[in-house]
C-alpha positions as CSV (number, residue, x, y, z in Angstrom):
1,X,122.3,103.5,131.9
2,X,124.7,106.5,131.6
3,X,123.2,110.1,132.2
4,X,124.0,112.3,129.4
5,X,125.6,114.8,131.8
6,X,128.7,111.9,132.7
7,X,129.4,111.2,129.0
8,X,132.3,112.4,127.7
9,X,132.0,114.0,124.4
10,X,133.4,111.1,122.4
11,X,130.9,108.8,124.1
12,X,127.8,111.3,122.7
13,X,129.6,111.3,119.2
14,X,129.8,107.3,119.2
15,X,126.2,107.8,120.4
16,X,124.9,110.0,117.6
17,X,127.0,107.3,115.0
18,X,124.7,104.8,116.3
19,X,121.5,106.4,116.2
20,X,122.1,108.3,113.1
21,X,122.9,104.5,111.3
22,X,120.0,103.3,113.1
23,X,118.1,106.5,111.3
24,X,119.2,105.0,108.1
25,X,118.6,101.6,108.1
26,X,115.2,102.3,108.9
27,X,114.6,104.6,106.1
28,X,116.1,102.3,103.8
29,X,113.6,99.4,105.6
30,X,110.4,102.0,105.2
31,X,111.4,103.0,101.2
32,X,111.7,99.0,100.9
33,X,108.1,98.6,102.2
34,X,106.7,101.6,100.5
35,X,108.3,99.9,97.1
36,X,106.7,96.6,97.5
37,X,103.5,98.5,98.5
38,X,103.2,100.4,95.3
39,X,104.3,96.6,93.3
40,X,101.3,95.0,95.1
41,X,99.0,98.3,94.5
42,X,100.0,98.1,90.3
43,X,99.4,94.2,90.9
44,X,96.0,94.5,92.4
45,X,95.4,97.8,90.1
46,X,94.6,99.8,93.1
47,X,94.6,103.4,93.2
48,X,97.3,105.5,95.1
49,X,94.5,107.1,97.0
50,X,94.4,103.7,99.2
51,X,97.5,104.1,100.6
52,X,98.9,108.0,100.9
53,X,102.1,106.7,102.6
54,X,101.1,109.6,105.5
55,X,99.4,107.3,108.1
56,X,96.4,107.9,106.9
């Protein structure tokens, strides 16, 4: 692994592209789950209390 320190700053911009696309598709995965949650909530005519979408 490359220390931060020896990067030049191209290398920490490619870096940040990465992660920041990484950012997104997981987002996009999470709202997908959090849609087919609410579908199977409405199916099963379950209450939005169950499932606060905080962790809880």
């Amino acid at each position: 692994m490359v220390q931060i320190e020896k990067m030049t700053k191209d290398e920490l911009i490619e870096v940040i592209r990465i992660k920041d696309e990484l950012l997104r598709e997981q987002r996009e995965e999470l709202d997908a789950y959090r849609e087919l949650v609410e579908e199977l909530q409405a199916k099963l005519g379950i209450n939005d209390s169950v499932f606060t979408g905080n962790g809880d």
